[in-house]
Predicted model as a PDB file, atoms N, CA, C, CB and O in Angstrom, pLDDT in the B-factor column:
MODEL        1                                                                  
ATOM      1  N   UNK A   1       3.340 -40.464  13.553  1.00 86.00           N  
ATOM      2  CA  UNK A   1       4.457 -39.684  13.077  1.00 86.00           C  
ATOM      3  C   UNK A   1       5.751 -40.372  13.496  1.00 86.00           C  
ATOM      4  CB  UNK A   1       4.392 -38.237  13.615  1.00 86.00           C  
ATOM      5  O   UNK A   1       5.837 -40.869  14.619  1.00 86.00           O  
ATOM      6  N   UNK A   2       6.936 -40.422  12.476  1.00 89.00           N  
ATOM      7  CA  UNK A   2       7.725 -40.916  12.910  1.00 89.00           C  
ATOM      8  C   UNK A   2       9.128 -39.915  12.426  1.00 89.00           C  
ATOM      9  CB  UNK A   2       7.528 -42.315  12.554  1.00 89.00           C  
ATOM     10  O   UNK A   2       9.229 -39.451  11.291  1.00 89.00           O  
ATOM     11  N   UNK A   3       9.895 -39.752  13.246  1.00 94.00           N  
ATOM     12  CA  UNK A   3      11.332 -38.314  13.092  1.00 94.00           C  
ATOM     13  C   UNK A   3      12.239 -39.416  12.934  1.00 94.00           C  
ATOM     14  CB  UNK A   3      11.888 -36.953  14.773  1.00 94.00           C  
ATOM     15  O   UNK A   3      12.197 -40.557  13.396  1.00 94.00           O  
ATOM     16  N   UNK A   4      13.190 -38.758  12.076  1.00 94.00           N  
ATOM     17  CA  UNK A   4      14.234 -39.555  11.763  1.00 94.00           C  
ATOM     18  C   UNK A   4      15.553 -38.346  11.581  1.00 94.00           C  
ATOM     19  CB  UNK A   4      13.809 -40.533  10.335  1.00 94.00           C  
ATOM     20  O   UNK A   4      15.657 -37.526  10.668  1.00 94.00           O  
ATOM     21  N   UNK A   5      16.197 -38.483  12.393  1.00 96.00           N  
ATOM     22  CA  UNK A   5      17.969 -37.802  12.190  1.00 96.00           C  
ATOM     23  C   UNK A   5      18.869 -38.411  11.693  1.00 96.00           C  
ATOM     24  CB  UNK A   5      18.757 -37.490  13.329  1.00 96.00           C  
ATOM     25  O   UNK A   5      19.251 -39.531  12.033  1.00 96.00           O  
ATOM     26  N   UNK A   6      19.532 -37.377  10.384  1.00 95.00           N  
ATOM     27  CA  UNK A   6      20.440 -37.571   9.396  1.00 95.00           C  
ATOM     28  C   UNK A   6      21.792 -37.098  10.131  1.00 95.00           C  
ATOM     29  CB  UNK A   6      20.034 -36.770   8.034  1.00 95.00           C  
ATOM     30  O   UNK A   6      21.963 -36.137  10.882  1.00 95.00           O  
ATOM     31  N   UNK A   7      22.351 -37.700   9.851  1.00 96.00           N  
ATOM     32  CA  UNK A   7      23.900 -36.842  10.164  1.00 96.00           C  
ATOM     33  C   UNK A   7      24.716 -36.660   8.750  1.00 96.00           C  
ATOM     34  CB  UNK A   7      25.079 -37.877  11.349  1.00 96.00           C  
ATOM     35  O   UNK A   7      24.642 -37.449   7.808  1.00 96.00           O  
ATOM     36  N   UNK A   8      25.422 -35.595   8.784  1.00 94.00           N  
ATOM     37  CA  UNK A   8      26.182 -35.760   7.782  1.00 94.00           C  
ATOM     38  C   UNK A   8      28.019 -35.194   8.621  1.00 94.00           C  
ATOM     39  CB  UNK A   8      25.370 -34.716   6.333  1.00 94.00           C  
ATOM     40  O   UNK A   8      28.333 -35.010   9.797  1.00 94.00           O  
ATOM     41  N   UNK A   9      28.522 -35.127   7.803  1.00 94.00           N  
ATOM     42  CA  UNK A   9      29.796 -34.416   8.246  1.00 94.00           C  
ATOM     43  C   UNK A   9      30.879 -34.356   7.158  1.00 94.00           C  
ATOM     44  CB  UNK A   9      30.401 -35.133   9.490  1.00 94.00           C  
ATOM     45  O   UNK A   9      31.153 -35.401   6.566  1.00 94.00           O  
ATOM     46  N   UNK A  10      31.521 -33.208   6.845  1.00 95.00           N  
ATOM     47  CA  UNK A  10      32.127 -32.871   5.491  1.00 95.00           C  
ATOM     48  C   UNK A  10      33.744 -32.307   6.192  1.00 95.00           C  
ATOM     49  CB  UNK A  10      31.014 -31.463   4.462  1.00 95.00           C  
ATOM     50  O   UNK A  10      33.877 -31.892   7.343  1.00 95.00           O  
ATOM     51  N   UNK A  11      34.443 -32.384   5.543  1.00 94.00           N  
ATOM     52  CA  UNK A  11      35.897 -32.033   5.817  1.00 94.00           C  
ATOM     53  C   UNK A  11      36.250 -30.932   4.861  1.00 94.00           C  
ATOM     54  CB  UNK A  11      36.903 -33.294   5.630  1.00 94.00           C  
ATOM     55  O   UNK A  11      37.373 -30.614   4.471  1.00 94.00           O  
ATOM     56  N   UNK A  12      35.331 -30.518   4.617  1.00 91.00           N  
ATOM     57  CA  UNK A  12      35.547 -29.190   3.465  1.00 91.00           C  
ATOM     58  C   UNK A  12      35.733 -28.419   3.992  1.00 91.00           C  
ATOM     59  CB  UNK A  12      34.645 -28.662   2.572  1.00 91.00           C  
ATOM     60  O   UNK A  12      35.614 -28.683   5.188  1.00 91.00           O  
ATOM     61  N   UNK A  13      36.147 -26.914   3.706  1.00 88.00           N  
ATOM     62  CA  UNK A  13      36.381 -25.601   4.440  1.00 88.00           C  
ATOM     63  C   UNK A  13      35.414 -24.959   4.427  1.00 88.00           C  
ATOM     64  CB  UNK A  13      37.322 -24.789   4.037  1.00 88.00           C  
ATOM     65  O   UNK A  13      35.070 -24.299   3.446  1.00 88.00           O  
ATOM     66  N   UNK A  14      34.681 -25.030   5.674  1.00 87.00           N  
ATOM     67  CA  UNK A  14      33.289 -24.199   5.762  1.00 87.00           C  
ATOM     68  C   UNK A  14      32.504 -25.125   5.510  1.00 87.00           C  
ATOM     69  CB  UNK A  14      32.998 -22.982   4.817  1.00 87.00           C  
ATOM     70  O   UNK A  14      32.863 -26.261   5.199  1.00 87.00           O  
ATOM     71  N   UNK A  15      30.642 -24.512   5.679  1.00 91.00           N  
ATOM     72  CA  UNK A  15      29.733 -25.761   5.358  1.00 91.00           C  
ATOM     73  C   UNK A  15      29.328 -26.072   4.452  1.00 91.00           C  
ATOM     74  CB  UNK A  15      28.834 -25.898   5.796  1.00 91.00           C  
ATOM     75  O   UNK A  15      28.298 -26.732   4.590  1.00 91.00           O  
ATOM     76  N   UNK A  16      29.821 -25.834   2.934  1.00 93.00           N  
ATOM     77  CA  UNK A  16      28.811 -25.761   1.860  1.00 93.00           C  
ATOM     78  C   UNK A  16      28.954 -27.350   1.428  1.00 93.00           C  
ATOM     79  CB  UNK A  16      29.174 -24.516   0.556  1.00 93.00           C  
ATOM     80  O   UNK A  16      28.196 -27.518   0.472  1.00 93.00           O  
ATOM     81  N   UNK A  17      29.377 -28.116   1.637  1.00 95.00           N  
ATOM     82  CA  UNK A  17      29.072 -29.594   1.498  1.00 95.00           C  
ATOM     83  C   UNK A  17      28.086 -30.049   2.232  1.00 95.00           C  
ATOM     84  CB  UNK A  17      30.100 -30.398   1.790  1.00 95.00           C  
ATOM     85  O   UNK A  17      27.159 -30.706   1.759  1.00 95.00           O  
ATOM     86  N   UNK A  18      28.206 -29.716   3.548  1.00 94.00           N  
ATOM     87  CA  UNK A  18      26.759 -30.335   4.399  1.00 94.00           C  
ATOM     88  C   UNK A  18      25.477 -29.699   3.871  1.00 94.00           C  
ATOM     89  CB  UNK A  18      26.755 -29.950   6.166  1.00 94.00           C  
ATOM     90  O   UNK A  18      24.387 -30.271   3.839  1.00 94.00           O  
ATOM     91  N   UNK A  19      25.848 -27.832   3.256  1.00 94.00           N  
ATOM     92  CA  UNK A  19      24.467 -27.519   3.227  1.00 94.00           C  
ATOM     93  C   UNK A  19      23.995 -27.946   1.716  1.00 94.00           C  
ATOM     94  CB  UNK A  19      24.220 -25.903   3.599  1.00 94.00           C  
ATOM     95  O   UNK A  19      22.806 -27.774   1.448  1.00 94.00           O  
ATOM     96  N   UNK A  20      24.945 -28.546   0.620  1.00 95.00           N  
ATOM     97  CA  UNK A  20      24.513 -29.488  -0.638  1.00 95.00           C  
ATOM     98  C   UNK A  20      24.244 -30.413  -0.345  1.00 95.00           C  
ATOM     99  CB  UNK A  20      25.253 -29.793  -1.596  1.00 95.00           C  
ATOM    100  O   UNK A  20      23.580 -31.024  -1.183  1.00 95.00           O  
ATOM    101  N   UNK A  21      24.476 -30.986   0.682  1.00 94.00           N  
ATOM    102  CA  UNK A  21      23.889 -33.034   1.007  1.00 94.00           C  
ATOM    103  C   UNK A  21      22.116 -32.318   1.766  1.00 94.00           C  
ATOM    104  CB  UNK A  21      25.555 -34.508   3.142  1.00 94.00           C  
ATOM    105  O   UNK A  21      21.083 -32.881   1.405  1.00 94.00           O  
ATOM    106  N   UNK A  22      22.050 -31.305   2.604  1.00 95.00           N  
ATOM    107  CA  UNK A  22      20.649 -31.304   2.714  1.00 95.00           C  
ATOM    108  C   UNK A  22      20.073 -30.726   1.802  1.00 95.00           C  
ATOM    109  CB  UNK A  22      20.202 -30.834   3.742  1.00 95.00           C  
ATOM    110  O   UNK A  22      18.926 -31.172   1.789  1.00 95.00           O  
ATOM    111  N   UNK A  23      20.241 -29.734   0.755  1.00 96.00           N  
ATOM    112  CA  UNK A  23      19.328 -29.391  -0.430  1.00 96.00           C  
ATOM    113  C   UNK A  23      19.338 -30.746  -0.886  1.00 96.00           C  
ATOM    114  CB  UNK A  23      19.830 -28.214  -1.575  1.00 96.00           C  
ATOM    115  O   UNK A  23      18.322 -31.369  -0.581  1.00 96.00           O  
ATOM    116  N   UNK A  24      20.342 -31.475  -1.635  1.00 96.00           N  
ATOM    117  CA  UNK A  24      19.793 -32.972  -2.198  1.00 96.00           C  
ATOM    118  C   UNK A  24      19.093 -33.748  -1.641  1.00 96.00           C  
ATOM    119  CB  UNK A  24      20.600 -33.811  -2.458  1.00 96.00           C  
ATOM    120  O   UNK A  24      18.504 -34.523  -2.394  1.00 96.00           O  
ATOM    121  N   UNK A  25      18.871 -33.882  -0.340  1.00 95.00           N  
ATOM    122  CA  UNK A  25      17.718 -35.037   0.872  1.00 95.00           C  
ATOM    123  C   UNK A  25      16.663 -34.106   0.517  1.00 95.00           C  
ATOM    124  CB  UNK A  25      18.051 -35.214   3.087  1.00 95.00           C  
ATOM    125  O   UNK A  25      15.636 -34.662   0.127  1.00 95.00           O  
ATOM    126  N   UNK A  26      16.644 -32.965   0.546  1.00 96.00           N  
ATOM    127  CA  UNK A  26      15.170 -31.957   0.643  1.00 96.00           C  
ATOM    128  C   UNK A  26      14.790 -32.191  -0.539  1.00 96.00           C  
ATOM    129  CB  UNK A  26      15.219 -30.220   0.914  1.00 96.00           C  
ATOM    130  O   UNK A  26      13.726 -32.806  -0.619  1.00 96.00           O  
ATOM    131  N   UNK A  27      15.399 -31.855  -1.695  1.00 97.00           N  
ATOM    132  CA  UNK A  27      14.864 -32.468  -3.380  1.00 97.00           C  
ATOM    133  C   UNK A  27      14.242 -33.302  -3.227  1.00 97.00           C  
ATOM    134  CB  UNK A  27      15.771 -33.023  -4.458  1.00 97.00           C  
ATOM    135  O   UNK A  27      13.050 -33.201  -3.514  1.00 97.00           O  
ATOM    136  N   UNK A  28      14.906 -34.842  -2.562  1.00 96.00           N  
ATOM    137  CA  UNK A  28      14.771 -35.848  -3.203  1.00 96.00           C  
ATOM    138  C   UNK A  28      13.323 -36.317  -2.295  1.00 96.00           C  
ATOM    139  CB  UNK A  28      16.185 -36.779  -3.247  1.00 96.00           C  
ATOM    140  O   UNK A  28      12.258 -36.769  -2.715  1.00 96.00           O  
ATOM    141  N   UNK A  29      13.665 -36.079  -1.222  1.00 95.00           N  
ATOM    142  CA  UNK A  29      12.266 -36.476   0.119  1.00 95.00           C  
ATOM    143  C   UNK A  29      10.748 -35.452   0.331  1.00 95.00           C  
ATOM    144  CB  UNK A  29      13.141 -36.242   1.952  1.00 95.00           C  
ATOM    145  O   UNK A  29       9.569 -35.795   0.414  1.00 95.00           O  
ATOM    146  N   UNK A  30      11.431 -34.030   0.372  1.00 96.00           N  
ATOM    147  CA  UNK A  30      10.409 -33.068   0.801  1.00 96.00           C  
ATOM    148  C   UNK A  30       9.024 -33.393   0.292  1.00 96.00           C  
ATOM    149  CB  UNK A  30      10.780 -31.697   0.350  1.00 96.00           C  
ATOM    150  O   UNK A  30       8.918 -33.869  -0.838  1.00 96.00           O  
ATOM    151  N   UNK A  31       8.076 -33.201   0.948  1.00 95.00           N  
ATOM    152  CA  UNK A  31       6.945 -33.389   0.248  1.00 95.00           C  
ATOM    153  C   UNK A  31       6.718 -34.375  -0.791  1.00 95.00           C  
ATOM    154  CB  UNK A  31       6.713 -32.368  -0.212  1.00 95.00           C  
ATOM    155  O   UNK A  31       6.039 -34.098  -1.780  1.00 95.00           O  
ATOM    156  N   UNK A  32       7.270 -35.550  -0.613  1.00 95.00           N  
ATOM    157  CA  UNK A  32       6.566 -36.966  -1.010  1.00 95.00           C  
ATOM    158  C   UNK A  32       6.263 -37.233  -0.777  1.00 95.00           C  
ATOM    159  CB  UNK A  32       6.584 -37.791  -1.221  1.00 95.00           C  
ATOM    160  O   UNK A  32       6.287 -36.869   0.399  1.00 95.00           O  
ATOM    161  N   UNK A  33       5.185 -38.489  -1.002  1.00 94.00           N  
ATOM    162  CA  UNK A  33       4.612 -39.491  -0.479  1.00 94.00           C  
ATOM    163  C   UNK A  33       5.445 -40.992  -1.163  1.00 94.00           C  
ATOM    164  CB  UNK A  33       2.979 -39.274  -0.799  1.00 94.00           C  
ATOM    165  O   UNK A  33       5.809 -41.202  -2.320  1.00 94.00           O  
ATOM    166  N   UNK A  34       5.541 -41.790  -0.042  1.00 90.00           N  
ATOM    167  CA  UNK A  34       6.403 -42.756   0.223  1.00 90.00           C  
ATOM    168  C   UNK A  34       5.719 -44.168   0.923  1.00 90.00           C  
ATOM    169  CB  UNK A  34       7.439 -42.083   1.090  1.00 90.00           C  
ATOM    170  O   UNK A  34       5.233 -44.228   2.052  1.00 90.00           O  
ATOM    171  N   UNK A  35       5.836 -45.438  -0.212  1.00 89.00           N  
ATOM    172  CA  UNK A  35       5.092 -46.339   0.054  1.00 89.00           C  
ATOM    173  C   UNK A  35       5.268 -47.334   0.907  1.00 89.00           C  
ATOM    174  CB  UNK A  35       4.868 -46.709  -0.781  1.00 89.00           C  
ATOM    175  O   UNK A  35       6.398 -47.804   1.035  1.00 89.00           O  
ATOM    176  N   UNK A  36       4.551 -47.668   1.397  1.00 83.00           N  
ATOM    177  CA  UNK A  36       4.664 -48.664   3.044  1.00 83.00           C  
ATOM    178  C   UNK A  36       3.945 -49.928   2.882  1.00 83.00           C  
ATOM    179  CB  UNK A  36       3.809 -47.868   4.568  1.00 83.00           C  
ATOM    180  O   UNK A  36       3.098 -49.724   2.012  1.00 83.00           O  
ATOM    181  N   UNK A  37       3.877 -51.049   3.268  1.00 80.00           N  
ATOM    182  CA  UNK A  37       3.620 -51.922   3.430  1.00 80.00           C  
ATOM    183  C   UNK A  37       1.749 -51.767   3.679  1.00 80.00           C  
ATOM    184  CB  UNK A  37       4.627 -52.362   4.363  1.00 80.00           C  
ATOM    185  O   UNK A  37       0.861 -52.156   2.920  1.00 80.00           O  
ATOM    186  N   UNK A  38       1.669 -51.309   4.542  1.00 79.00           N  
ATOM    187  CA  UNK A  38       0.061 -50.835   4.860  1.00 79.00           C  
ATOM    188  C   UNK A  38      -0.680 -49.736   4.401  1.00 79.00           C  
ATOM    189  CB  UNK A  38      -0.120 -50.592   6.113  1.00 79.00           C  
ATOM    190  O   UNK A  38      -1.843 -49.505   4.731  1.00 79.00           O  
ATOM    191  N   UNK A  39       0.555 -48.509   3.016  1.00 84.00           N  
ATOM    192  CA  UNK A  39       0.000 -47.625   2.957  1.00 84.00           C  
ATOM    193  C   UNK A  39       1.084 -46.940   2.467  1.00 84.00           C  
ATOM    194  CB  UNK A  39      -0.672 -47.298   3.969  1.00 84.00           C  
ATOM    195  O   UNK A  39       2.103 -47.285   1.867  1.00 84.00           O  
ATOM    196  N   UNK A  40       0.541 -45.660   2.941  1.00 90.00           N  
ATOM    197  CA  UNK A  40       1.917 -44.682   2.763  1.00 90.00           C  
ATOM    198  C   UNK A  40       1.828 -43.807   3.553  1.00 90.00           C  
ATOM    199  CB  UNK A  40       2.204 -43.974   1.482  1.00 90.00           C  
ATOM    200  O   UNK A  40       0.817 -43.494   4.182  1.00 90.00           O  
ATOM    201  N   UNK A  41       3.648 -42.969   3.639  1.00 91.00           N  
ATOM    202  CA  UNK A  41       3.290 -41.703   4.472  1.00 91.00           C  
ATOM    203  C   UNK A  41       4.088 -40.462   3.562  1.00 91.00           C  
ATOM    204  CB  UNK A  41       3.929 -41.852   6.283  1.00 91.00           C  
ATOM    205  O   UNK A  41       4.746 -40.498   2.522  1.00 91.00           O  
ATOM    206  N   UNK A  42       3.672 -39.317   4.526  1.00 94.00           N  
ATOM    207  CA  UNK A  42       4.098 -38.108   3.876  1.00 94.00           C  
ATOM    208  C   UNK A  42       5.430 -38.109   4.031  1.00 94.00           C  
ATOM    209  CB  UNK A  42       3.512 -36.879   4.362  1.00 94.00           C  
ATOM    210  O   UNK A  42       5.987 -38.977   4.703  1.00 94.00           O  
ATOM    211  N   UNK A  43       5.940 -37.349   3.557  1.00 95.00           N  
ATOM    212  CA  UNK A  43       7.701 -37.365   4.108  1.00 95.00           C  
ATOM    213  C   UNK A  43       7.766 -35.314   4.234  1.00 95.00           C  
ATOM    214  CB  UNK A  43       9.326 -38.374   2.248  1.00 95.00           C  
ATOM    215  O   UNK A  43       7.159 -34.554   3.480  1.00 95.00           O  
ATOM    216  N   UNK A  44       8.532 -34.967   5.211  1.00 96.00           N  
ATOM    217  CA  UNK A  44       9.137 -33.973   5.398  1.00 96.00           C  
ATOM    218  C   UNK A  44      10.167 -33.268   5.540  1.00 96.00           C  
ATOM    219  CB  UNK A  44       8.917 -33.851   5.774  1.00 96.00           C  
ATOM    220  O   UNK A  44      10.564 -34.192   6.251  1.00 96.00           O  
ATOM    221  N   UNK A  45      11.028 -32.511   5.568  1.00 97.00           N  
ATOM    222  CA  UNK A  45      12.504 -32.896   5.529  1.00 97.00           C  
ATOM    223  C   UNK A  45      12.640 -31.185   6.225  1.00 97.00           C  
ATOM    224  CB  UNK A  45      13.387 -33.439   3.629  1.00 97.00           C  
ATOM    225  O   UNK A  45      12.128 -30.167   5.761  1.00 97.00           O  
ATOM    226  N   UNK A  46      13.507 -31.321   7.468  1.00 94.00           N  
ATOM    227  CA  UNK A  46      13.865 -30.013   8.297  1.00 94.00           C  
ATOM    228  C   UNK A  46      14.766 -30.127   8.607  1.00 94.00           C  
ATOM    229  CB  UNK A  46      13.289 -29.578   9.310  1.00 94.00           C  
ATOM    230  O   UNK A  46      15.083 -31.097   9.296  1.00 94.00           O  
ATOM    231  N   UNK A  47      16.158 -28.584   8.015  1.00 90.00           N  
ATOM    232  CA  UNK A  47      17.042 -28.471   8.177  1.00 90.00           C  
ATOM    233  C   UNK A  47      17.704 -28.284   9.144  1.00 90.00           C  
ATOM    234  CB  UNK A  47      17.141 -28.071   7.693  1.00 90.00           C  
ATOM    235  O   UNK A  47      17.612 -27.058   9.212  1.00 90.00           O  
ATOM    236  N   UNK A  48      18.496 -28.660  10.206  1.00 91.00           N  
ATOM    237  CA  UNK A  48      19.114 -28.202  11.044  1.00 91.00           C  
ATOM    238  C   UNK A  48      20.667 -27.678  11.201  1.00 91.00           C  
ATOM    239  CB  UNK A  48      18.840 -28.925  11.660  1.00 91.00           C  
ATOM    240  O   UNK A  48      21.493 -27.301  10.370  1.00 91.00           O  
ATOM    241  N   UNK A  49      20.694 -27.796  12.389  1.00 94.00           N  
ATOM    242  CA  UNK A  49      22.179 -26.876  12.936  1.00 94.00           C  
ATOM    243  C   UNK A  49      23.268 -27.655  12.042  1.00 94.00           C  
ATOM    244  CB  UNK A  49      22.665 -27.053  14.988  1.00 94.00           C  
ATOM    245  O   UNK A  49      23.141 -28.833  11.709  1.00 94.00           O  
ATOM    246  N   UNK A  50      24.546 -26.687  11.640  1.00 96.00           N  
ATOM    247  CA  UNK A  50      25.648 -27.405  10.741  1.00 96.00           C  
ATOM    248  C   UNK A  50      26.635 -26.872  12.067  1.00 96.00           C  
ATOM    249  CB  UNK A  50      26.017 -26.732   8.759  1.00 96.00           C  
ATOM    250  O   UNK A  50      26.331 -25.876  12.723  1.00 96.00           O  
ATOM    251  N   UNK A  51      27.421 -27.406  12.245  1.00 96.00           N  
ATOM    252  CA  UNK A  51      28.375 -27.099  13.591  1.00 96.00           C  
ATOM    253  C   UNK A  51      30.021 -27.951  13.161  1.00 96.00           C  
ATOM    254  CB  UNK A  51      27.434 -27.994  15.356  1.00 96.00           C  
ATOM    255  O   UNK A  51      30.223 -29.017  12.579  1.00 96.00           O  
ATOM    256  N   UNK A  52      30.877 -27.046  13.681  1.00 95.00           N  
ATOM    257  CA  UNK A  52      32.247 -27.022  13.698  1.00 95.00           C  
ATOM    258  C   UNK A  52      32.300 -28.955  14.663  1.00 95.00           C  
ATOM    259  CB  UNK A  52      32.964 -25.195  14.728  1.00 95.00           C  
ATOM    260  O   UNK A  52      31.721 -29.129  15.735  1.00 95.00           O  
ATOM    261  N   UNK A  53      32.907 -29.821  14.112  1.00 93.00           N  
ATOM    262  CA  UNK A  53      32.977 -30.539  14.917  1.00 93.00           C  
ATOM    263  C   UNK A  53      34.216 -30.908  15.714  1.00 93.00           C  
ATOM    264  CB  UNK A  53      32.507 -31.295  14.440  1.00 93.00           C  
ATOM    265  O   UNK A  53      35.357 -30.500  15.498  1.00 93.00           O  
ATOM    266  N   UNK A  54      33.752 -31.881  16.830  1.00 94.00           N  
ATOM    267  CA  UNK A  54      35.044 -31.596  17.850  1.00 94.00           C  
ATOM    268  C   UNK A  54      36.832 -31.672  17.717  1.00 94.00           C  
ATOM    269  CB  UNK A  54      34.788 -32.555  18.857  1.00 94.00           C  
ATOM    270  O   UNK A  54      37.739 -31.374  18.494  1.00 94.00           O  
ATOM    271  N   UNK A  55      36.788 -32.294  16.160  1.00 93.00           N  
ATOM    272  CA  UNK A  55      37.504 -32.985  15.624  1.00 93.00           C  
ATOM    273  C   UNK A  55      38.514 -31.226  15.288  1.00 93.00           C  
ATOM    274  CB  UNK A  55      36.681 -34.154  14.360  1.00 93.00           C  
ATOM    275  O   UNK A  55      39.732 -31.126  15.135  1.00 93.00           O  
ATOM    276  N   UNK A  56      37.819 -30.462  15.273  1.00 92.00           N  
ATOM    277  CA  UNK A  56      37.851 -29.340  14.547  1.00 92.00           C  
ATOM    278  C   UNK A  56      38.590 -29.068  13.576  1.00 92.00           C  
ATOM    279  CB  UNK A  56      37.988 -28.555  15.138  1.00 92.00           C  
ATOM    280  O   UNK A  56      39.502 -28.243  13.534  1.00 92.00           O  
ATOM    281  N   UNK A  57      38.113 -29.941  12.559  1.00 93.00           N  
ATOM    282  CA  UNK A  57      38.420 -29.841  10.848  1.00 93.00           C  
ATOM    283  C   UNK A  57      37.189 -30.401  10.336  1.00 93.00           C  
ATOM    284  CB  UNK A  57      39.848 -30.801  10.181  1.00 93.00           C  
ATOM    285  O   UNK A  57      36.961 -30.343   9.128  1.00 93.00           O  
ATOM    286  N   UNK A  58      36.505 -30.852  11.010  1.00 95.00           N  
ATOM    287  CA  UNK A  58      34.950 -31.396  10.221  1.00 95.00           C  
ATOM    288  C   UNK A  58      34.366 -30.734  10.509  1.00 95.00           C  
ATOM    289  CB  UNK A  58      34.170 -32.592  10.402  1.00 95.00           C  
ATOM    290  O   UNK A  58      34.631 -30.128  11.547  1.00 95.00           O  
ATOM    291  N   UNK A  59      32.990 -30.380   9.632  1.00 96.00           N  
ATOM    292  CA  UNK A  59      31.607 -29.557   9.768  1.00 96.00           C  
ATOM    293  C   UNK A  59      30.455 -30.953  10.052  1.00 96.00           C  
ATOM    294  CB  UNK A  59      31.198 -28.473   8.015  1.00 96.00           C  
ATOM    295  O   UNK A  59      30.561 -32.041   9.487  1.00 96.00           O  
ATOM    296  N   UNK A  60      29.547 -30.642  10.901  1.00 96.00           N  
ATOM    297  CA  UNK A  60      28.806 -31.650  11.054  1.00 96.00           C  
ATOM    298  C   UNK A  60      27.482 -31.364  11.172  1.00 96.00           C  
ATOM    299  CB  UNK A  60      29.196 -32.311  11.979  1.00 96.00           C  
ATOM    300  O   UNK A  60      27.044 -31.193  12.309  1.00 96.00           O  
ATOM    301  N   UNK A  61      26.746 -31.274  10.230  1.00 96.00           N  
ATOM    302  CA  UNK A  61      25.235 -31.110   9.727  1.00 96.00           C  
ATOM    303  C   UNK A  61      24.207 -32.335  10.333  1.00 96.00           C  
ATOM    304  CB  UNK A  61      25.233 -31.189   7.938  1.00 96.00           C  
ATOM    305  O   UNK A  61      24.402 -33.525  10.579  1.00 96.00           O  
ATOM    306  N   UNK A  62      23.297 -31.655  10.421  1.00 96.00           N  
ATOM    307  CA  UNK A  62      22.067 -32.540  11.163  1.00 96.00           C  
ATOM    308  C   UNK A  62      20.900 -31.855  10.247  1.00 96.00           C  
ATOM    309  CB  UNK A  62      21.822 -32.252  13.172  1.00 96.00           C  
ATOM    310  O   UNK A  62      20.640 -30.681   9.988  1.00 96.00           O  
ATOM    311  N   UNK A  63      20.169 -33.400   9.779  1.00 96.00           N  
ATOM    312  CA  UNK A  63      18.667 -33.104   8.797  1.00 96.00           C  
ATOM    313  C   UNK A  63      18.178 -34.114   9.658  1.00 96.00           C  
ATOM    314  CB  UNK A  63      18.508 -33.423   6.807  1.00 96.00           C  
ATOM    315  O   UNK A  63      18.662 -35.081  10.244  1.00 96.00           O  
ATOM    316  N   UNK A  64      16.817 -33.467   9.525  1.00 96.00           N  
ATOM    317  CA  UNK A  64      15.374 -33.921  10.474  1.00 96.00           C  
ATOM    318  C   UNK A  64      14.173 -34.500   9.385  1.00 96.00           C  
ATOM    319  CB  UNK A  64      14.596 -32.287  11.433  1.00 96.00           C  
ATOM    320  O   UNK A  64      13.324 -33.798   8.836  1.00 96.00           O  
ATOM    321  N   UNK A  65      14.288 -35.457   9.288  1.00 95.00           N  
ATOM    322  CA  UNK A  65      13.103 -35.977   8.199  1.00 95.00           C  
ATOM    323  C   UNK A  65      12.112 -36.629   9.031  1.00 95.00           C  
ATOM    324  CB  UNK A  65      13.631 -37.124   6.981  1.00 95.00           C  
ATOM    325  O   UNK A  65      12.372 -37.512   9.849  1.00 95.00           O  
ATOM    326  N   UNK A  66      10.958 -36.151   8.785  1.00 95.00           N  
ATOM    327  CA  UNK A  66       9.166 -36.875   9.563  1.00 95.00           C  
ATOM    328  C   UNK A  66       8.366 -37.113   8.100  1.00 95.00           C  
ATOM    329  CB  UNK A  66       7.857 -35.268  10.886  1.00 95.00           C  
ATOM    330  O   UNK A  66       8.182 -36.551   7.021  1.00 95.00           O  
ATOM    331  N   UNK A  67       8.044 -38.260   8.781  1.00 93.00           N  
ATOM    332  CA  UNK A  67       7.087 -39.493   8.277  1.00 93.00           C  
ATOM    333  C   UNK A  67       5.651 -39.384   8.607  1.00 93.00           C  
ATOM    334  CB  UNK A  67       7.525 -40.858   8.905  1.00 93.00           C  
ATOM    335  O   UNK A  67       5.596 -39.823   9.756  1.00 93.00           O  
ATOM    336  N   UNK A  68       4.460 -39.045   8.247  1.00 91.00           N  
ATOM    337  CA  UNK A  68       3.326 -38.784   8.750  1.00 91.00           C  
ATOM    338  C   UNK A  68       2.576 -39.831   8.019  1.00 91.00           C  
ATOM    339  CB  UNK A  68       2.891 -37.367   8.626  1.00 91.00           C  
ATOM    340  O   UNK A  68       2.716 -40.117   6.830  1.00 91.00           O  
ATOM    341  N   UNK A  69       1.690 -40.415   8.950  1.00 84.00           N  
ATOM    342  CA  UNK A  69       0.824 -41.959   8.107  1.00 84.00           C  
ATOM    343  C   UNK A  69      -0.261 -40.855   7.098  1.00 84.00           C  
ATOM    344  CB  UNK A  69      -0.532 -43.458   9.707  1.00 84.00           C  
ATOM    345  O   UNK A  69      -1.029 -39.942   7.401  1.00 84.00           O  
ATOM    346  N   UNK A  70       0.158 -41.500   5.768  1.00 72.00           N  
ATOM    347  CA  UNK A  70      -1.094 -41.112   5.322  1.00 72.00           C  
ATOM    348  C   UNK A  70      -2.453 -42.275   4.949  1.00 72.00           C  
ATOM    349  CB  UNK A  70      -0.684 -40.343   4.114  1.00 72.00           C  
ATOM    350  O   UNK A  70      -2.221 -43.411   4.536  1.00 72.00           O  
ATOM    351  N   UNK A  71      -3.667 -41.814   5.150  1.00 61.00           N  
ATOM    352  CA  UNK A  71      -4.812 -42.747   5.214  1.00 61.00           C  
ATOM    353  C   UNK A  71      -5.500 -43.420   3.529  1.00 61.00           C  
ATOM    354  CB  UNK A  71      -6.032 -41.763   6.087  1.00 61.00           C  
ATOM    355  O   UNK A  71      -6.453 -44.200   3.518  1.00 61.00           O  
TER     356      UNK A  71                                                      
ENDMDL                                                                          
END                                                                             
C-alpha cells in the first residue's frame, strides 16, 4: 500500500473551490485501477480536513489517495 497527500489551497471565499478540486481527484482516481510497470494498483481517494490557512485569506484542503498492489 502506498498513501499519497494532495494539497490544495484556494483564495476563494469559503471552501467550495477546494471541495470542487477533491470531487474532480475523486471522479477522476476513485476506484480505478492504474497501470504500473509490474502490474497495477487500485487507487482510492479520501477526503480530508479543508482549514482556514495561516495566511488567513486561503482555504487549504488536504486529499488522501492509496495505492493498493493489485495481483
Amino acid at each position: 500500500e502506498i498513501n499519497y497527500t494532495l494539497h490544495t489551497w484556494s483564495t476563494y471565499d469559503g471552501s467550495k473551490e477546494c471541495l470542487d478540486l477533491y470531487d474532480e481527484i475523486r471522479k477522476t482516481l476513485d476506484g480505478k485501477s492504474l497501470a504500473i510497470d509490474d502490474g497495477s494498483v487500485l487507487c482510492f481517494v479520501e477526503g480530508g480536513p479543508i482549514m482556514l490557512d495561516p495566511d488567513g485569506a486561503s482555504y487549504h484542503g488536504v486529499v488522501r489517495i492509496i495505492l493498493n498492489q493489485r495481483n
